[in-house]
C-alpha positions as CSV (number, residue, x, y, z in Angstrom):
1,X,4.1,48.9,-12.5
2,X,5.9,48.9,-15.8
3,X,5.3,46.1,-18.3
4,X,8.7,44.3,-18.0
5,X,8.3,43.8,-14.0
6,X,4.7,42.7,-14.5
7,X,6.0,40.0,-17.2
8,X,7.8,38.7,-14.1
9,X,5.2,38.1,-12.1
10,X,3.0,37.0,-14.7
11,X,5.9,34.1,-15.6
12,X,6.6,32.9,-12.2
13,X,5.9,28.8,-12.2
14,X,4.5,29.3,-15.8
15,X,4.7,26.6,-18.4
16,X,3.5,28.5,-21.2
17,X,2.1,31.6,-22.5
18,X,0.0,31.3,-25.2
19,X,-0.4,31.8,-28.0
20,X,3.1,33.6,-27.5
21,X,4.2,36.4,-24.8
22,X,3.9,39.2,-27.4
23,X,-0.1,38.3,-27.6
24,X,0.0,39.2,-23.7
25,X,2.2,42.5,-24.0
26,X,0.0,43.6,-26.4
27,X,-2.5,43.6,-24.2
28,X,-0.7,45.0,-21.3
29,X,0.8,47.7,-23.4
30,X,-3.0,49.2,-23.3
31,X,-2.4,50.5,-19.7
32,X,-5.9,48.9,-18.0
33,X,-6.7,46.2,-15.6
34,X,-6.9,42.6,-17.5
35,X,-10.0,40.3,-17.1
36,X,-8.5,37.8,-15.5
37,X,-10.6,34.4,-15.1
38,X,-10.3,30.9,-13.1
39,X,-12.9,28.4,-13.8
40,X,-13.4,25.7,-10.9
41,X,-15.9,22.5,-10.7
42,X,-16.6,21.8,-7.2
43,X,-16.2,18.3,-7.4
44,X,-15.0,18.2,-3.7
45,X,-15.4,19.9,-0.9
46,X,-11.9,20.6,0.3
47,X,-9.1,22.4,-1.5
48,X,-5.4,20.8,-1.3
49,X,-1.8,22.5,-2.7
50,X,-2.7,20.9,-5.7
51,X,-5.8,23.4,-6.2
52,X,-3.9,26.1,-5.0
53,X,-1.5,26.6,-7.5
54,X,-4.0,28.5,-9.8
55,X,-4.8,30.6,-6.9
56,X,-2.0,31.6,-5.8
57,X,-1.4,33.1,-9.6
58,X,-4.7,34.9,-9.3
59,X,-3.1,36.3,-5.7
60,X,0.1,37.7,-7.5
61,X,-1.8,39.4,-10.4
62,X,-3.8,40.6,-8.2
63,X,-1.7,42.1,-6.3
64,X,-0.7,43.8,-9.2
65,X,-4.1,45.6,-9.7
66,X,-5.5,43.2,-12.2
67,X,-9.6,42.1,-12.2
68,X,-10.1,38.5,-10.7
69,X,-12.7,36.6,-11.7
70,X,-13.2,33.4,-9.9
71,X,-15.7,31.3,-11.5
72,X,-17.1,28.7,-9.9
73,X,-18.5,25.7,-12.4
74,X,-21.7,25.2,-10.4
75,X,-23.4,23.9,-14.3
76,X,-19.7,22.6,-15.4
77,X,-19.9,20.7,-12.6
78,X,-22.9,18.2,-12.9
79,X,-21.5,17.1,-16.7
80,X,-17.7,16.7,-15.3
81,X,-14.4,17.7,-17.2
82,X,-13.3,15.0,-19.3
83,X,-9.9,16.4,-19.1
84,X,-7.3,13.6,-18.7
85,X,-9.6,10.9,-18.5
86,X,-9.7,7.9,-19.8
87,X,-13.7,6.9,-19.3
88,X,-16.4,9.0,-18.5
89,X,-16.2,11.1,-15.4
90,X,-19.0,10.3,-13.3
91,X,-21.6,13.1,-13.1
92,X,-22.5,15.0,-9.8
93,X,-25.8,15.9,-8.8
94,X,-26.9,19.7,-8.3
95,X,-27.5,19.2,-4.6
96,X,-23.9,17.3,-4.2
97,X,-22.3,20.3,-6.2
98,X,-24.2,23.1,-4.2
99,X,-22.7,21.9,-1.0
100,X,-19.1,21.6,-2.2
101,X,-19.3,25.3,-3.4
102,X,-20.4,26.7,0.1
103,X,-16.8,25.4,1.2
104,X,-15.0,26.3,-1.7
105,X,-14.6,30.1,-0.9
106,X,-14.1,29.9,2.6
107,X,-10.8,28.2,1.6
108,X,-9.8,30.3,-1.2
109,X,-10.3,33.5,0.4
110,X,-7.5,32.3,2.6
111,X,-5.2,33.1,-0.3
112,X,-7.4,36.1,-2.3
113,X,-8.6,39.3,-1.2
114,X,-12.5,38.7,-1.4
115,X,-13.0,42.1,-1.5
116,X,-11.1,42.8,-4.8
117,X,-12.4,39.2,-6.3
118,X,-15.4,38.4,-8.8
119,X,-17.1,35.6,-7.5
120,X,-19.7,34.3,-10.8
121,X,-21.4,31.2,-11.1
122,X,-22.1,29.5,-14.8
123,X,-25.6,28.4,-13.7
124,X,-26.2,32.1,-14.0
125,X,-25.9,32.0,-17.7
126,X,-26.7,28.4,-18.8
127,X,-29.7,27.8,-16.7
128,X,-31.6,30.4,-18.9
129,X,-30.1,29.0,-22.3
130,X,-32.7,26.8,-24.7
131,X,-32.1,23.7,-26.3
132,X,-31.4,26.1,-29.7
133,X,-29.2,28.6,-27.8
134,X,-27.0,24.9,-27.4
135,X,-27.2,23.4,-30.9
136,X,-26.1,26.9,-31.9
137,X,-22.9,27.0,-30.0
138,X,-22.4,23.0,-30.6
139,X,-22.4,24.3,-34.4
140,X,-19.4,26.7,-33.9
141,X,-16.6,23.3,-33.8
142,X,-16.6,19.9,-35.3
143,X,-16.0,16.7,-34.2
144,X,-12.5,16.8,-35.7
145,X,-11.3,19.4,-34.0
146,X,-12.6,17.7,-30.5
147,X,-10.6,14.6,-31.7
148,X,-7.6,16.7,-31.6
149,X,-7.8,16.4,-27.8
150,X,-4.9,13.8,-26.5
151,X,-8.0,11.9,-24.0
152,X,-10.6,11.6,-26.4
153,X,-8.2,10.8,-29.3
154,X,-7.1,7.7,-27.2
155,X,-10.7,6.6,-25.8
156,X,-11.9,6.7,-29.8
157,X,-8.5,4.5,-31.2
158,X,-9.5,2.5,-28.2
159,X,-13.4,1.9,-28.6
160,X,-13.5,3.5,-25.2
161,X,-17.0,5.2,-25.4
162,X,-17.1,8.9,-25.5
163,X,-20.4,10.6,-24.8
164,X,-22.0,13.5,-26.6
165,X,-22.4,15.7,-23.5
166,X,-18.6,15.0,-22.7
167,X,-17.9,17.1,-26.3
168,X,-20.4,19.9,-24.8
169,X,-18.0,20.3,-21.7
170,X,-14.9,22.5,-24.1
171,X,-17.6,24.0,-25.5
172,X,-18.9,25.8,-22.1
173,X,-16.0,26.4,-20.5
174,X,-15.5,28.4,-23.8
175,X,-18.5,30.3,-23.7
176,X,-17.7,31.1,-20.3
177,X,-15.2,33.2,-21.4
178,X,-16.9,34.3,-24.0
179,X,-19.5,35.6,-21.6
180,X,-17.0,37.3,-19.1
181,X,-14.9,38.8,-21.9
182,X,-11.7,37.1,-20.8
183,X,-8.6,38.8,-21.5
184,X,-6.6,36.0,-19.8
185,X,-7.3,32.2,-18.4
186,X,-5.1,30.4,-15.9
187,X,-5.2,27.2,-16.0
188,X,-3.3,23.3,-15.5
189,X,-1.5,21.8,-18.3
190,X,-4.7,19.6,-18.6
191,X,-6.9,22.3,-19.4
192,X,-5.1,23.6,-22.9
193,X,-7.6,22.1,-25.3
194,X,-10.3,24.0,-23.3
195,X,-8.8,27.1,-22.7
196,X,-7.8,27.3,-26.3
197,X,-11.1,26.5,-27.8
198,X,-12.1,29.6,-26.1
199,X,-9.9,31.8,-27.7
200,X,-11.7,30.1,-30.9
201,X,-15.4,30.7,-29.4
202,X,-14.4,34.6,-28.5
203,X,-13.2,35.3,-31.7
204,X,-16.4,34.0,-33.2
205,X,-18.4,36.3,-30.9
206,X,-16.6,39.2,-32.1
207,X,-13.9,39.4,-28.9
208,X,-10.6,39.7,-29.2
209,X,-9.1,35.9,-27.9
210,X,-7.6,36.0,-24.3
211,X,-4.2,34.8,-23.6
212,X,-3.4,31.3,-21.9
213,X,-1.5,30.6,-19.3
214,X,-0.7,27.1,-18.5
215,X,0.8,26.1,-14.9
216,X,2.2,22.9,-13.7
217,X,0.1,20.1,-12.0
218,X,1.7,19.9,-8.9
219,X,3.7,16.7,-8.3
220,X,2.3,14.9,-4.9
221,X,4.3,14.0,-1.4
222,X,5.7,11.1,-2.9
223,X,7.3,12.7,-5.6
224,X,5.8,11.2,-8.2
225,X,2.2,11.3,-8.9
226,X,0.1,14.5,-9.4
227,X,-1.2,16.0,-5.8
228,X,-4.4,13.8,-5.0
229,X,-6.3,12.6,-2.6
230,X,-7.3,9.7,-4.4
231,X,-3.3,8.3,-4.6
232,X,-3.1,9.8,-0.2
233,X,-0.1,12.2,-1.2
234,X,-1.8,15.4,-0.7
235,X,-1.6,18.4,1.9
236,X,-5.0,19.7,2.7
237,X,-5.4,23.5,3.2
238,X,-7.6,23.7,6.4
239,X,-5.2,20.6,7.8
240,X,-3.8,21.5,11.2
241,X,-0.5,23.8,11.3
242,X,1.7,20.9,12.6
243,X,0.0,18.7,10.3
244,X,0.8,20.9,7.3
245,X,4.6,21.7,8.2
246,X,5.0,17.9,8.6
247,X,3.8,16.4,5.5
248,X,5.6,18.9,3.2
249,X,8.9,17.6,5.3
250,X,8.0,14.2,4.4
251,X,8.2,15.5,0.2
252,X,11.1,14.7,-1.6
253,X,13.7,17.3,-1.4
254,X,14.1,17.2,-5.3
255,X,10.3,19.2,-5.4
256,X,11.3,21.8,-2.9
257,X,11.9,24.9,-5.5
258,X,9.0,24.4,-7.5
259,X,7.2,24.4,-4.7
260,X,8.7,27.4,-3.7
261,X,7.6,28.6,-7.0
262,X,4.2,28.2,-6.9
263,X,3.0,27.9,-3.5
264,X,4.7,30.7,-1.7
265,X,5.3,34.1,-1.8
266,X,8.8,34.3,-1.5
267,X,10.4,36.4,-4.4
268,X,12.5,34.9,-7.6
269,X,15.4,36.1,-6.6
270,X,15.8,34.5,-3.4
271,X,14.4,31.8,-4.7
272,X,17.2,31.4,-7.5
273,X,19.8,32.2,-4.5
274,X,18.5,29.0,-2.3
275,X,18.8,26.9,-5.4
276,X,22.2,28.0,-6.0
277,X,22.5,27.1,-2.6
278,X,21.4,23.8,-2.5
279,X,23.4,23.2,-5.9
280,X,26.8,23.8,-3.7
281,X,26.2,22.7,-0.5
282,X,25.8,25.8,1.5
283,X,22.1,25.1,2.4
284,X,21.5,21.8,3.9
285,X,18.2,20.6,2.4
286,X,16.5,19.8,5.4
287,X,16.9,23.4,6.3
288,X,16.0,24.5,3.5
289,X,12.4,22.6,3.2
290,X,12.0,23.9,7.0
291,X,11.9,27.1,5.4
292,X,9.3,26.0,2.4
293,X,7.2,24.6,5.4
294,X,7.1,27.4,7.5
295,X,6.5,29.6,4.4
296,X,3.5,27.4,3.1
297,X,2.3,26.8,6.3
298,X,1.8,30.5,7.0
299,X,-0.1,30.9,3.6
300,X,-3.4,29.2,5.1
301,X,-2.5,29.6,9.0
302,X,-1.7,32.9,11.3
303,X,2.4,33.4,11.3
304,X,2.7,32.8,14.8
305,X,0.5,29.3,14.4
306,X,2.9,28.7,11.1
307,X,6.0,29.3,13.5
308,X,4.6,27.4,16.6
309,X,4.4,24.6,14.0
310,X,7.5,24.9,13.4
311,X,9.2,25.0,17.2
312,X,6.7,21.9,18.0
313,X,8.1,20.0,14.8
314,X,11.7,20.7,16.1
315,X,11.3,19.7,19.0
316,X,9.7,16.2,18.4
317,X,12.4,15.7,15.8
318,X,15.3,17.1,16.5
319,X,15.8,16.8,20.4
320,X,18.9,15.8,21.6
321,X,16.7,13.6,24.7
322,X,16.5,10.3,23.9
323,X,16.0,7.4,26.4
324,X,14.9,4.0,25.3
325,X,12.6,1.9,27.9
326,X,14.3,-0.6,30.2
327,X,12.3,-3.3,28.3
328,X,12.5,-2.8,24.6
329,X,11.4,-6.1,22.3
330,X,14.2,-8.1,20.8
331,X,14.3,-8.8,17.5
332,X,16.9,-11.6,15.7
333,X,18.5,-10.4,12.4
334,X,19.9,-13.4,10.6
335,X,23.6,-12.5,9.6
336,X,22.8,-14.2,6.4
337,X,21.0,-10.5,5.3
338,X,23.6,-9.1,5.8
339,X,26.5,-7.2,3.3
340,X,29.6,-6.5,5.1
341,X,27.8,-6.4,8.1
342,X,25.3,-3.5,6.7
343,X,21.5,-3.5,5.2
344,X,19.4,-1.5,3.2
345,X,17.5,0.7,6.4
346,X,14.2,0.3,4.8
347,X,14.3,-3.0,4.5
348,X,15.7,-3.5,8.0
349,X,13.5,-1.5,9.6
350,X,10.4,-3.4,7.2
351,X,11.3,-6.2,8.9
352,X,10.6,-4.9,13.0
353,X,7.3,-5.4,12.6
354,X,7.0,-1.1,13.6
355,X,3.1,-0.2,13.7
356,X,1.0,3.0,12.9
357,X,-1.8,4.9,15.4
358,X,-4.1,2.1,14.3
359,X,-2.2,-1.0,14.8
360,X,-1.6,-1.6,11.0
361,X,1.9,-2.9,10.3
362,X,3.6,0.0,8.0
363,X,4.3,0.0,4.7
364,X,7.9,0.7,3.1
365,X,6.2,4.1,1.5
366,X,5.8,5.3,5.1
367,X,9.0,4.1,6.5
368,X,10.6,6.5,3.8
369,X,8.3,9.3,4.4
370,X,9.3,8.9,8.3
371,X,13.2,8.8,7.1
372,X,12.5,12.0,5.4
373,X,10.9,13.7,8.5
374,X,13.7,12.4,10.9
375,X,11.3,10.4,12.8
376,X,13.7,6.9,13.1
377,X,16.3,6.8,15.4
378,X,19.1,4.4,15.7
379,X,21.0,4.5,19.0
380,X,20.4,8.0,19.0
381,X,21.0,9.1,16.1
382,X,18.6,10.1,13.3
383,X,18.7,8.2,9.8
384,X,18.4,11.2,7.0
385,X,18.2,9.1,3.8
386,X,15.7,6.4,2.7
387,X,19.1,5.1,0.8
388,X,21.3,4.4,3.4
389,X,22.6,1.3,4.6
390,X,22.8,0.6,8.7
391,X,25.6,-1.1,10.3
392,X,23.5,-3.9,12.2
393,X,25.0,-5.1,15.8
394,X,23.6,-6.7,18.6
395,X,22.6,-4.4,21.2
396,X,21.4,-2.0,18.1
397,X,18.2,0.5,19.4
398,X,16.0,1.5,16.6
399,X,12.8,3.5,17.2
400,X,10.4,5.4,15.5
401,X,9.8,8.5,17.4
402,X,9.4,7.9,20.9
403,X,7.3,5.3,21.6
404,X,8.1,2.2,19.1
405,X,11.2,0.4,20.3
406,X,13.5,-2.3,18.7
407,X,16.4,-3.5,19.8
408,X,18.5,-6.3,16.9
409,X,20.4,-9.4,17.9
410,X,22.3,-11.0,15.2
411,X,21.4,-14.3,14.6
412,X,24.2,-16.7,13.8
413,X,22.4,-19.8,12.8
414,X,22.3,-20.6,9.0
């Protein structure tokens, strides 16, 4: 593949190159297979979107005929990145990092070819390494320059304590380049101190420094935080088929063509053409995102499981049948909430009293979400925006799904 058509590929979703492009051409331009590395701490034992991104840039370049290695931080892992944090990560034991690994690879292999990937482990290396072998490499940066990082900068202005092993952790991610001979590392946005302290580490070894590239942390379900489990707006990649293609309908539509970017395989171009689409009109975006489910989906599932997922979503929310109960509960609806006879539908429906699988009354956050997926009906009809206002009469039918049933009388009484 010629140089200009790999540069496409290797840009896709890409935040930055550094230190510039030209440092990566250069190296194309000498016509071999790049040494291409992704360090990973198993610090969990199951993979989300979030993780994937990173893979699924390993999964384009190799499909390009570049070398993949996939390094898994079983030493990295018991110190913990500091990355982003503002305290001390807690550190993991060796046993509760061992078993994380076993299931790390099953997942990713879902995405690379295991027969074309590297698998290495850093434990290989800093096992055998003696307490000199350490104060050597510690000697090769100062403290300054690990001040420079944005989360240890704010931790010391703060008198937030930083610990000594917690300067160690740049310091071996950068020798685990150094030790692969790294002609490129993919990484998050959060990882730029550490990936570019490498470039610092190889060039003291006598290596020539490997090119960066940074990728975007991927934004969660509820459009606003980074993908996590922790904040219970992630999509997990061994999650059921139906589950999958449902919670990436519940995402906001506004994160659709980044996603698109960086989590499917469709090409540039089309994507550019369903953005222009979306721009004008000529896509609606529910369509659209039934597309970026089925395409995600069938990233970690079978295509026929990925498209039975998507005929079992359709029909549970887009069915023409709807019947409600003979006996539905009645709820009153003082006219005093009321604006020209309309309300906010999220705070309407807040106010039914609607309740999940486990009896817990549900929360405004998953009313929206349930909005989004087309899962509330109003005499028939589903609502498709968290913003709209209802028309409230007596006699009114709301229902989420099939099963939950409301029907509004307008109270009078002041």
């Amino acid at each position: 593949m010629d140089i200009e058509s790999q540069l496409e590929i290797f840009r896709r979703g890409v935040v930055e190159i550094l230190p510039t492009e030209d440092d990566l051409v250069k190296k194309l331009k000498e016509n071999r297979s790049l040494r291409i590395k992704l360090g990973v701490d198993p610090t969990a034992s199951d993979l989300h979107l979030g993780h994937c991104v990173p893979i699924q840039k390993l999964k384009q370049l190799q499909d390009i005929g570049h070398e993949i290695y996939f390094l898994i931080g079983n030493f990295t892992g018991q110190i913990g990145d500091p990355s982003e944090q503002s305290k001390t990560r807690p550190a993991l034991s060796e046993e509760e990092v061992a078993e994380h690994a076993k299931t790390y690879l099953d997942q990713v292999f879902r995405i690379l070819n295991k027969n074309k990937t590297k698998v290495v482990y850093n434990a290989d290396w800093f096992n055998s390494m003696t307490f000199k072998d350490v104060v050597k490499l510690a000697a090769q940066t100062t403290v300054a320059r690990m001040l420079e990082r944005d989360d240890f900068e704010k931790r010391y202005k703060s008198n937030a304590p930083i610990h000594l092993h917690e300067f160690l952790y740049p310091i071996m991610q950068a020798y685990d380049s150094v030790v692969l001979k790294a002609d490129l590392e993919i990484g998050g946005t959060d990882q730029r101190f550490n990936m570019l302290t490498a470039r610092d580490y190889q060039e003291k070894h006598g290596q020539e420094p490997q090119v960066v590239l940074l990728l975007p942390i991927l934004t969660g379900t509820d459009g606003t935080l980074k993908m996590s489990k922790t904040y219970g707006n992630s999509i997990g990649i061994t999650e059921p088929p139906l589950e999958m293609f449902s919670k990436v309908m519940s995402a906001p539509d506004e994160l659709m063509i980044q996603w698109f970017e960086l989590l499917t395989e469709v090409p540039v171009k089309e994507i550019r053409a369903f953005e222009e689409k979306l721009g004008s009109g000529a896509i609606h975006p529910k369509d659209l995102k039934k597309t970026l489910a089925a395409e995600i989906t069938k990233v970690f599932c079978p295509e026929a499981e990925a498209q039975a997922a998507r005929s079992e979503w359709e029909r549970i929310h887009e069915s023409k049948e709807f019947e409600a109960p003979e006996t539905v509960e009645e709820i009153k609806v003082p006219v005093a909430k009321l604006k020209d006879g309309k309300v906010w539908a999220v705070e309407l429906i807040d106010s039914l009293g609607f309740r999940d699988k486990k009896g817990k009354r549900i929360s405004r956050s998953e009313i929206r979400r349930l909005i989004r997926q087309g899962g509330i009906i109003v005499d028939g009809t589903r609502i498709e925006s968290d913003e709209a206002d209802l028309a409230v009469k007596s006699g009114t039918v709301i229902s989420i799904g099939k099963k939950q049933f409301r029907k509004l009388l307008l109270d009078t009484k002041k």
